[in-house]
C-alpha positions as CSV (number, residue, x, y, z in Angstrom):
1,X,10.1,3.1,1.2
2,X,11.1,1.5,4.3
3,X,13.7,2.0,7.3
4,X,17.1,0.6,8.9
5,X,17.5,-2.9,10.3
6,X,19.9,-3.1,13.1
7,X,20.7,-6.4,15.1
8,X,17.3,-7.6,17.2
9,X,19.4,-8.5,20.4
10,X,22.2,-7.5,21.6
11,X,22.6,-11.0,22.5
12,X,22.8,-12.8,19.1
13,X,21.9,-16.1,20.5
14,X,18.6,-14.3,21.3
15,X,17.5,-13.8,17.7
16,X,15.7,-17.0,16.1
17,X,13.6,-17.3,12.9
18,X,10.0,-16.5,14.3
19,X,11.0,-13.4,15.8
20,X,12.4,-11.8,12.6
21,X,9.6,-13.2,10.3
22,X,7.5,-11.7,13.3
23,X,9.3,-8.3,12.6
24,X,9.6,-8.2,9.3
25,X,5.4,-9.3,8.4
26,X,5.5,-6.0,10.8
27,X,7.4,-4.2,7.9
28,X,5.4,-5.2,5.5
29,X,1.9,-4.3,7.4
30,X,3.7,-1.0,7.5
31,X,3.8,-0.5,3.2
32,X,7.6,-1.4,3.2
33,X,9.2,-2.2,-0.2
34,X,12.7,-2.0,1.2
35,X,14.7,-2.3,4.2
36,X,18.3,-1.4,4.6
37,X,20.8,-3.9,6.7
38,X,22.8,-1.3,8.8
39,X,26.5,-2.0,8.6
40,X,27.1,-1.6,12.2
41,X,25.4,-4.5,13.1
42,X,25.9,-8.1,11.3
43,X,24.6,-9.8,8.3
44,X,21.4,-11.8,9.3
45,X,20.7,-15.5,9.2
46,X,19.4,-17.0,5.6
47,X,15.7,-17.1,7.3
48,X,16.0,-13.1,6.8
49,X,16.1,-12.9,3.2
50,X,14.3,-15.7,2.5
51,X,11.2,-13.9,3.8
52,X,12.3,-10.8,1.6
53,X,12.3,-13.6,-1.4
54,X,8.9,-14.3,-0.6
55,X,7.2,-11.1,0.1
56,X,9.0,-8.7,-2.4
57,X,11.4,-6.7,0.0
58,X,14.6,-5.5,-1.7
59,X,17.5,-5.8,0.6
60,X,20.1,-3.0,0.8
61,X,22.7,-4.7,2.7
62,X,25.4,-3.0,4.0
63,X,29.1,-4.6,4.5
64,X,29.9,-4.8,8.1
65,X,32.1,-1.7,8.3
66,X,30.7,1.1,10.1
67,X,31.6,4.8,11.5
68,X,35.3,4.2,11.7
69,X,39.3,3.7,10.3
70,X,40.9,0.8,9.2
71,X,44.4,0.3,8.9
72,X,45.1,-2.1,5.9
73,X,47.6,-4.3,7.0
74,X,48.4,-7.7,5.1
75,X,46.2,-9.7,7.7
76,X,43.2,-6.9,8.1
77,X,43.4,-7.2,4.2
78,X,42.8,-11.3,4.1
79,X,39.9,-10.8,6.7
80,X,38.4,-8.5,4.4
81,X,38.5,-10.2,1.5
82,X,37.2,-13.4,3.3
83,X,34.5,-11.6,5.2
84,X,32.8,-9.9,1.8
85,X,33.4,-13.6,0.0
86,X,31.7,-15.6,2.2
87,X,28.7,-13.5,2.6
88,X,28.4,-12.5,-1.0
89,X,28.7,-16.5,-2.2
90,X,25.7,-16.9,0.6
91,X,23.6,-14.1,-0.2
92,X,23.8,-13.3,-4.1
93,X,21.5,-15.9,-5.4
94,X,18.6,-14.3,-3.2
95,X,15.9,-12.1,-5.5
96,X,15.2,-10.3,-2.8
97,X,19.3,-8.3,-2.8
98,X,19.4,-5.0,-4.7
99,X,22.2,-2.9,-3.5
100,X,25.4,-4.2,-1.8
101,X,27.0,-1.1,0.2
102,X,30.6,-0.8,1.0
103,X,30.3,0.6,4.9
104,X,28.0,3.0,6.4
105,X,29.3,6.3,7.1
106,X,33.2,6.6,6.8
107,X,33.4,8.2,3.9
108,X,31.2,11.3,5.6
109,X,33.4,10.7,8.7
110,X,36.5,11.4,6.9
111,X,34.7,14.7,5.1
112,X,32.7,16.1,8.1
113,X,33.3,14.1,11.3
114,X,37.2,16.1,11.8
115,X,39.0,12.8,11.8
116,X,42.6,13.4,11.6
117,X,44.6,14.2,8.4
118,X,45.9,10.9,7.9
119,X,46.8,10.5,3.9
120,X,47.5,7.3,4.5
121,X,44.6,6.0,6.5
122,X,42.4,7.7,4.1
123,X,44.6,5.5,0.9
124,X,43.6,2.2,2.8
125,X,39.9,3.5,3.0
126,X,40.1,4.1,-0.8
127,X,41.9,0.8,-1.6
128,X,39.5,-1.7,1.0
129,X,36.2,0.4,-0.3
130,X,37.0,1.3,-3.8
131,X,39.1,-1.5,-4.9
132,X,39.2,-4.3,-2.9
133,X,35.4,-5.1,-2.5
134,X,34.7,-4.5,-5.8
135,X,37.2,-7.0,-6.9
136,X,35.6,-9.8,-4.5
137,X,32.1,-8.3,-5.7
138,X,33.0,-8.4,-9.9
139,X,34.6,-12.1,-8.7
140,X,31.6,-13.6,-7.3
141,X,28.6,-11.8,-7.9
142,X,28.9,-10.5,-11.3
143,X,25.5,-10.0,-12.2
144,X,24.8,-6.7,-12.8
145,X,21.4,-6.3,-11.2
146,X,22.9,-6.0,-7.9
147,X,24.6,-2.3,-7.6
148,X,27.5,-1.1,-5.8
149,X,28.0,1.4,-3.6
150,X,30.6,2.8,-2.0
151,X,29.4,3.6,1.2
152,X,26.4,5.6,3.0
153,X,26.0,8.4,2.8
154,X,28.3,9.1,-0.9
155,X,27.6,11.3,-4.0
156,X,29.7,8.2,-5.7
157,X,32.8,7.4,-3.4
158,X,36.2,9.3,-3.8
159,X,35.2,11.9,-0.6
160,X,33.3,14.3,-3.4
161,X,30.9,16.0,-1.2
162,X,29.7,12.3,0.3
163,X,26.4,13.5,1.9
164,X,25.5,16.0,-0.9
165,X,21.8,16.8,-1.1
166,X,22.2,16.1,-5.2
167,X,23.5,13.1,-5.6
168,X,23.5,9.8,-4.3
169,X,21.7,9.1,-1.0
170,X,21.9,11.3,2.5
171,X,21.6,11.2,5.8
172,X,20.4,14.2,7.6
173,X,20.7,15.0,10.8
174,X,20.1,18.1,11.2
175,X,16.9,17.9,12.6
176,X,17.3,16.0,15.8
177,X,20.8,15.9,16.5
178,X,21.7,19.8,15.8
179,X,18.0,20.8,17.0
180,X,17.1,22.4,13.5
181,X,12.9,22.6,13.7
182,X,11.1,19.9,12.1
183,X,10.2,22.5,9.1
184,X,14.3,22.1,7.8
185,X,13.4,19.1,6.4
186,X,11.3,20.8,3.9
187,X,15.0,23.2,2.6
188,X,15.9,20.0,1.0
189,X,15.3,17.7,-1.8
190,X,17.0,15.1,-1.7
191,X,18.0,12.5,-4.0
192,X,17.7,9.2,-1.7
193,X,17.3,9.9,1.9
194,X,18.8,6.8,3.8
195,X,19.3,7.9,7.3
196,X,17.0,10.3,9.3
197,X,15.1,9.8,12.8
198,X,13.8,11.3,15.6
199,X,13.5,9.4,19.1
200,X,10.4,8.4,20.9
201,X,9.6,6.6,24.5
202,X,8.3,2.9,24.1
203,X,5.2,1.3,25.6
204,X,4.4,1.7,29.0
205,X,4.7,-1.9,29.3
206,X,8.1,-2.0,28.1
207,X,9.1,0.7,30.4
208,X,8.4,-1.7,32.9
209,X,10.3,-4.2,31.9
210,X,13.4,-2.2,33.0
211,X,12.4,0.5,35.4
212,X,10.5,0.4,38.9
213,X,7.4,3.0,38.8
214,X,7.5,2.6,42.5
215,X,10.6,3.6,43.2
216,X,11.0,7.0,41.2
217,X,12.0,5.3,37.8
218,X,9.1,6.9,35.5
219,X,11.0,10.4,35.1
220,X,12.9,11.0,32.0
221,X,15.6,12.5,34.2
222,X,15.8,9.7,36.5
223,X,19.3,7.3,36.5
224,X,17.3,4.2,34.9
225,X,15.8,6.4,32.1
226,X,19.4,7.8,31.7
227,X,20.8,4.4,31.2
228,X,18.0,3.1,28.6
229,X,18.8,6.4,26.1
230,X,20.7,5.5,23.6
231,X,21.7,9.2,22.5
232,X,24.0,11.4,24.0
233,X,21.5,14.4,25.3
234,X,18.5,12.8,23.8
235,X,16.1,13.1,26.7
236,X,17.1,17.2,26.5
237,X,16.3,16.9,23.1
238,X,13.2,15.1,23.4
239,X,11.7,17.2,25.9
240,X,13.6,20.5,23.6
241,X,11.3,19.4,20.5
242,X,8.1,18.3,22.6
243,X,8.3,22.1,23.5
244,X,8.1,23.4,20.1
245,X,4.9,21.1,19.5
246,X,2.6,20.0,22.0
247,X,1.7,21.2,25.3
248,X,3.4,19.9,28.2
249,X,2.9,16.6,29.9
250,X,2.4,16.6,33.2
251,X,2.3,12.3,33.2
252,X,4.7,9.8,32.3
253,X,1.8,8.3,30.4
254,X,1.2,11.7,28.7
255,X,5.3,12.2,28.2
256,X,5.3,8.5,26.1
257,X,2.1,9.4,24.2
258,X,3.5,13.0,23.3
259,X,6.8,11.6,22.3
260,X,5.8,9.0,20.4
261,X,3.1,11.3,18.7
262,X,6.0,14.4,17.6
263,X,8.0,11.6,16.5
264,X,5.7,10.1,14.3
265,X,4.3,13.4,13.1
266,X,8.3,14.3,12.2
267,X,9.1,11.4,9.9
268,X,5.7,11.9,8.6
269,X,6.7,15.1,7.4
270,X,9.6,14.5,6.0
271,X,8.4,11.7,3.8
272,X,5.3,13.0,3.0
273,X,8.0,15.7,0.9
274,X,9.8,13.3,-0.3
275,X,7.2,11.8,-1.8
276,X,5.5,14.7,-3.5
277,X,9.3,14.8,-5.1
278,X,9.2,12.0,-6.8
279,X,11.5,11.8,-9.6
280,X,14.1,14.0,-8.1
281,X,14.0,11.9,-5.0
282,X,13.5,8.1,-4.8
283,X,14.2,6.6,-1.7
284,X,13.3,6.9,2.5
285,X,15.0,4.5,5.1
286,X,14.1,6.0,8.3
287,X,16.0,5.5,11.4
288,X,15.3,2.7,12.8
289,X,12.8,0.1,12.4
290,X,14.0,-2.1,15.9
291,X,16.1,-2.1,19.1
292,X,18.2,-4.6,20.0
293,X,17.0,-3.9,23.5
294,X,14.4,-1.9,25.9
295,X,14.9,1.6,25.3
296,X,14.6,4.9,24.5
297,X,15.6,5.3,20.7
298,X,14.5,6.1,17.3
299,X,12.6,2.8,16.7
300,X,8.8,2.6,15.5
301,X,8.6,-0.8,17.1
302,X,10.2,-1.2,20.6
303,X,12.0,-4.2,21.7
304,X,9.1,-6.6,22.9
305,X,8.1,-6.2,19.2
306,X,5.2,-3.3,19.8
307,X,3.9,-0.6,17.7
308,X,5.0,3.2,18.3
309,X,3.2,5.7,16.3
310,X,5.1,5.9,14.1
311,X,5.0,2.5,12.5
312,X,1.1,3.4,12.0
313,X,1.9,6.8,10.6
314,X,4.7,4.3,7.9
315,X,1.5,2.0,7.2
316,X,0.0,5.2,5.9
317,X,2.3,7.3,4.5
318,X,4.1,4.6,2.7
319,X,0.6,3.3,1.4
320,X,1.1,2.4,-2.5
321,X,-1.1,5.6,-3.6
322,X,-0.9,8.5,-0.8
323,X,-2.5,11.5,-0.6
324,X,-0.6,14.8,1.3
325,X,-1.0,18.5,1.8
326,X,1.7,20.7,1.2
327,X,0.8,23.6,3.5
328,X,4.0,26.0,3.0
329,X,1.5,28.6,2.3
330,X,-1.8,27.8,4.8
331,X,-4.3,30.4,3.0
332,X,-3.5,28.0,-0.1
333,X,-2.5,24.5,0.5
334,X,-1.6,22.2,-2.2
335,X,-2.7,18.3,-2.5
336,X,-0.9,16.0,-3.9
337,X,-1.3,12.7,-4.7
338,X,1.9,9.9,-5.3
339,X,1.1,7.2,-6.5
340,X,3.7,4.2,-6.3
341,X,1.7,1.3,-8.5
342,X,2.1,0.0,-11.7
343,X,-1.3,1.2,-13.0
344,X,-2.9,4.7,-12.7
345,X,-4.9,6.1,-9.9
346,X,-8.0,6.9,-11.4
347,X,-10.4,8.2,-8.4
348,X,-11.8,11.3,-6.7
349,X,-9.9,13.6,-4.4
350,X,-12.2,15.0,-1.4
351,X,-11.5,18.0,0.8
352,X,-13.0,18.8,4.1
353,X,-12.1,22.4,5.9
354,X,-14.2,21.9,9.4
355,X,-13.4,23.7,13.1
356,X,-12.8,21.9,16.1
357,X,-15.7,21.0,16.8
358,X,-15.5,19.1,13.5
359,X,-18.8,21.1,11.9
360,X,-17.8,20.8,7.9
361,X,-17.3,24.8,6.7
362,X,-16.3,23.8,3.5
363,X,-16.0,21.0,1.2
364,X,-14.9,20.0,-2.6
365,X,-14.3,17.2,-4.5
366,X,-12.2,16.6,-7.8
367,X,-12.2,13.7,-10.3
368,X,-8.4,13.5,-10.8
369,X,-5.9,10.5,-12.8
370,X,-2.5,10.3,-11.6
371,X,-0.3,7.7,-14.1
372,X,1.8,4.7,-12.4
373,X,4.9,5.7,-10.8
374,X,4.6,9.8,-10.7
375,X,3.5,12.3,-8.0
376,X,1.3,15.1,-9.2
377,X,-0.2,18.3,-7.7
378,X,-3.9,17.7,-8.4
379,X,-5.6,20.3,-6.3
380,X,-5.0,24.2,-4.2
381,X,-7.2,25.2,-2.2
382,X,-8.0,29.1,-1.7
383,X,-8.7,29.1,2.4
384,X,-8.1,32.8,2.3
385,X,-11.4,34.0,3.6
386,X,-11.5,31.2,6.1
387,X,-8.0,31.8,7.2
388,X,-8.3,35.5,7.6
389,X,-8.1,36.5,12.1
390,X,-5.4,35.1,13.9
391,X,-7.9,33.0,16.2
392,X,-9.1,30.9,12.7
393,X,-6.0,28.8,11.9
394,X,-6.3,27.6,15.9
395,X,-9.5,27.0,15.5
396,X,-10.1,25.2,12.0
397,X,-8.5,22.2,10.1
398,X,-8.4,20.7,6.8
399,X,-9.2,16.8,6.1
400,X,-8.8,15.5,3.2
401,X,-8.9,11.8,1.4
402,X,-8.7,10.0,-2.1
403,X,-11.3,7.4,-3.5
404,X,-10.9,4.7,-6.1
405,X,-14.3,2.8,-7.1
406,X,-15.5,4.4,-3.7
407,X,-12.6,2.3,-1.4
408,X,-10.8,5.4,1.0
409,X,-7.0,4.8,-0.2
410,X,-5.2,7.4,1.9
411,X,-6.3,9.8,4.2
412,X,-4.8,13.1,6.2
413,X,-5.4,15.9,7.9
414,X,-3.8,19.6,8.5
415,X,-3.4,22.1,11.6
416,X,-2.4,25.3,10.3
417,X,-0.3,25.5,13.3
418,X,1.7,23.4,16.1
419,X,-0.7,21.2,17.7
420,X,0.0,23.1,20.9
421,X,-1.5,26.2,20.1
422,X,-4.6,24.9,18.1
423,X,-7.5,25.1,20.2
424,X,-9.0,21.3,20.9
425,X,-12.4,20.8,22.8
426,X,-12.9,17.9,25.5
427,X,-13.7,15.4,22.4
428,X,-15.7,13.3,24.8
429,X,-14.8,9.5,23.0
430,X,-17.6,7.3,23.2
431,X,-17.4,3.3,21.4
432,X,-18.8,0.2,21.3
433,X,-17.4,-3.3,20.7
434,X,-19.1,-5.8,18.3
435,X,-17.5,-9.1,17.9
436,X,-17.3,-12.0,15.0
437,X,-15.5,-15.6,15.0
438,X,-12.0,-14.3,14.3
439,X,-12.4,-10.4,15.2
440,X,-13.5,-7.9,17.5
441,X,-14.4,-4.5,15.8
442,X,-14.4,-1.2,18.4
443,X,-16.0,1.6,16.5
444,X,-15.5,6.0,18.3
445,X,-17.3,8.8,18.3
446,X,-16.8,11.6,19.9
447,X,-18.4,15.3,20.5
448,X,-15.7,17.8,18.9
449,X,-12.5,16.9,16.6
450,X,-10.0,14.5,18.7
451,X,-6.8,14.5,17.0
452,X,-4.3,11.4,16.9
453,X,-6.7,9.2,19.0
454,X,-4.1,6.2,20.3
455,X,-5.4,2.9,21.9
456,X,-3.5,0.8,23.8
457,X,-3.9,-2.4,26.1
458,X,-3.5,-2.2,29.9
459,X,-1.4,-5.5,30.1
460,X,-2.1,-7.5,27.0
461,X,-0.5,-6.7,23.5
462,X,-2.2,-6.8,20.3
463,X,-2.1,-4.9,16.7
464,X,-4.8,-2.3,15.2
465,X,-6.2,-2.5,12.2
466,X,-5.7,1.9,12.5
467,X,-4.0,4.2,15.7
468,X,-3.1,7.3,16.4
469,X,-6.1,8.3,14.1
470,X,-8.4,11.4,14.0
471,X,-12.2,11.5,15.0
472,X,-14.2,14.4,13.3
473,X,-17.0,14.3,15.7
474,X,-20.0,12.3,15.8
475,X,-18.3,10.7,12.1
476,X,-17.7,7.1,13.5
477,X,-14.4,5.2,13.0
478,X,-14.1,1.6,12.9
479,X,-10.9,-0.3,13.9
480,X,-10.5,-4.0,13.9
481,X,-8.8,-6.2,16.0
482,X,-7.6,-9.8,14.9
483,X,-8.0,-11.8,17.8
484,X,-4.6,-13.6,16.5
485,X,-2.8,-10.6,16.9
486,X,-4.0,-10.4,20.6
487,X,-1.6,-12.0,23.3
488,X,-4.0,-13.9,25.2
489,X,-7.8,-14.8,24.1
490,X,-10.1,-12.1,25.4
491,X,-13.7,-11.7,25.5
492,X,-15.6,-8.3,24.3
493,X,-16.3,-7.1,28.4
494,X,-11.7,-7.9,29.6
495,X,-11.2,-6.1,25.9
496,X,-13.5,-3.3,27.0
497,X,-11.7,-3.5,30.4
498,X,-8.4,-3.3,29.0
499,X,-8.7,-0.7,26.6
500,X,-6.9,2.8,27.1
501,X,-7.6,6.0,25.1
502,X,-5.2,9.1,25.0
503,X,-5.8,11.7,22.7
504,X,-3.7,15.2,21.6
């Protein structure tokens, strides 16, 4: 469970030790157990896996071959074999390395990208990934704990179906970059999904750091926001899937927040499926986890280092024991619980079907045990009466939770449709702020249901304890603030001052 680690400045002299412990701490807030080195990018200093070492994150590291064809000639071979030396004598004798990974994406290229029919360029592909690194590799790192693999995406190497949805690992793209709805990820089952992404807007703040609001800048079609997208037509595809799922923004405030939130809500989906596959699948690296500078991209945290959505939606739904509705068929969703430790989950599921004005309609509970390392069905739910007129799935929602020795473990709710057509009420938010010696604690309310509630800062930085979280009514919600976390001291009245609310 974890995502892809590109370079964190385009300018290398940029990057220093305190920034990528900063980063990676981030990852491991976030539930990461892995995070895979991109082989576009370059291998990272020693301070980089030396914090995996410490904090249990296995390293997939790719070599530094990416998205292209290499002619083999006698000198590109002795580079080669130098390059993969060095860095293997440097990294192998750190825990924290799992997988070493030939190149990302070439093998795919020469299968479904249309490169030219080049026998030959296709032999020095087959000898400098299938032959030559391995050599270096069975030279020295022999240890068998630390796989191979030939490249990303492969079914094994030997261009056999590289990006097969049954073997090996897969990047799919399909949703995004060929505008299939966010539902497609749903047609497959994959066996190790390593690349998959959907873009988002950063901060406001950050926005700021590279375009003018006063002279025209905050417009997704304007020159600067152009120049900060890193994907060909991405804003057109942005604002192409913020049509199919939320209603439009008429701010630039609103466009971030709605971006960020159909982002978030994507990759939520995806792995949310993954992980009720367990078994048959076994692996999520979303794309990306960084930038390497202010922009528009797939990222869940921006440049400057802060949260999107989505890296508080991968805190969640890569918690050790999650919870997750499969809602394929509304009338009669399907919990499921997976359940990543080494010891059982022994605890009691709790369902919730309320309207949006977050009255409770119905409610159940169920004692359940789900052993280490599975994912298991463990409850459907017959909404069939509830669900019956087509005004009752816009108007009604189902929240649901697990409980272990009466600690909330993972939480989630379900529209029955796309947030755009489900009917919210003005949730009117109210909070208050209570503070102690190290933290300040900012607990909502509000009138109706408010659906992915996100706070933000004004001009200061800081991380929640929870965002982009529901409120079901006058139910009150509690988030903390460590007041390390915060980018300048504050007192309770300039945090009050500073906080901003947006809600779906």
């Amino acid at each position: 469970m974890g995502a892809n680690y590109i370079p964190e400045d385009q300018i290398v002299t940029r990057c220093n030790e305190e920034k990528t412990r900063k980063l990676l701490a981030d990852c491991k807030a976030a539930n990461y157990n892995f995070i895979r080195v991109w082989g576009g990018g370059y291998y990272p200093d020693e301070y980089f896996y030396d914090y995996c070492d410490e904090n249990g994150i296995i390293v997939w590291q790719d070599f530094m071959f990416a998205c292209s064809a290499y002619l083999l000639t006698e000198e590109f071979e002795e580079t080669v074999r130098g390059e993969v030396r060095d860095n293997v004598i440097r990294l192998r004798n750190h825990p924290s390395l799992g997988l070493w990974c030939g190149n990302n994406e070439i093998e795919s290229a020469w299968e479904y990208w249309g490169l030219p029919k080049d026998e030959e360029a296709k032999r020095d592909y087959l000898i400098i990934f299938e032959d030559i690194i391995p050599q270096v590799l069975k030279a020295y790192d022999p240890c068998e704990n630390t796989f191979y693999w030939p490249s990303s995406p492969s079914s094994g190497g030997g261009f056999k179906d590289a990006s097969s949805n049954h073997a090996g690992d897969m990047h799919y793209w399909d949703v995004w970059h060929n505008f299939k709805p966010i539902e497609a990820f749903r047609e497959f089952y994959y066996r190790f999904c390593s690349e998959y992404g959907f873009e988002s807007l950063p901060d406001i703040k950050t926005c700021r750091a590279f375009a003018d609001e006063t002279k025209g800048d905050f417009d997704l079609c304007s020159s600067v926001m152009a120049a900060h997208q890193k994907c060909v037509q991405g804003n057109e595809k942005i604002m192409y899937y913020l049509a199919q799922m939320v209603r439009y923004p008429y701010d630039f405030k609103k466009l971030i927040y709605s971006s960020q939130l159909v982002q978030a809500d994507c990759i939520r989906s995806n792995v949310e499926h993954m992980r009720r596959a367990r078994g048959r699948c076994m692996g999520s690296a979303y794309w990306q986890v960084n930038d390497s500078n202010p922009v528009i991209s797939w990222s869940s945290i921006d440049y400057f280092g802060r949260w999107k959505g989505l890296h508080y939606y991968a805190k969640r739904f890569y918690a050790p024991c999650l919870i997750s509705c499969d809602d394929t068929n509304r009338k009669k969703p399907v919990l499921n619980i997976s359940n990543e430790r080494m010891t059982a989950f022994e605890g009691i599921v709790k369902w919730t079907l309320r309207n949006n004005k977050a009255e409770i309609l119905q409610s159940g509970e169920k004692s359940v045990s789900v052993p280490a390392l599975t994912a298991q069905n463990v409850l459907t739910i017959d909404l069939s009466d509830e669900l019956k007129n087509r005004t009752d799935p816009r108007e009604k929602y189902l929240e649901y939770s697990i409980m272990e020795n009466g600690k909330v473990l993972s939480f989630g709710t379900t529209l029955f449709v796309r947030p755009k057509e489900f009917t919210f009420l003005e949730p009117a938010i109210t909070y208050g702020i209570s503070e102690s010696e190290d933290k300040f604690a900012l607990t909502f309310c509000a009138e109706n249901y408010a659906k992915s509630v996100c706070l933000s800062l004004k001009t200061a930085d800081c991380v929640f304890s929870d965002n982009w979280f529901d409120i079901h009514g006058k139910e009150p919600v509690t988030i903390m603030i460590d007041k390390a976390s915060l980018s300048r001291k504050m007192t309770a009245q300039e945090l009050s001052e500073e906080l901003e609310i947006m809600h779906n």
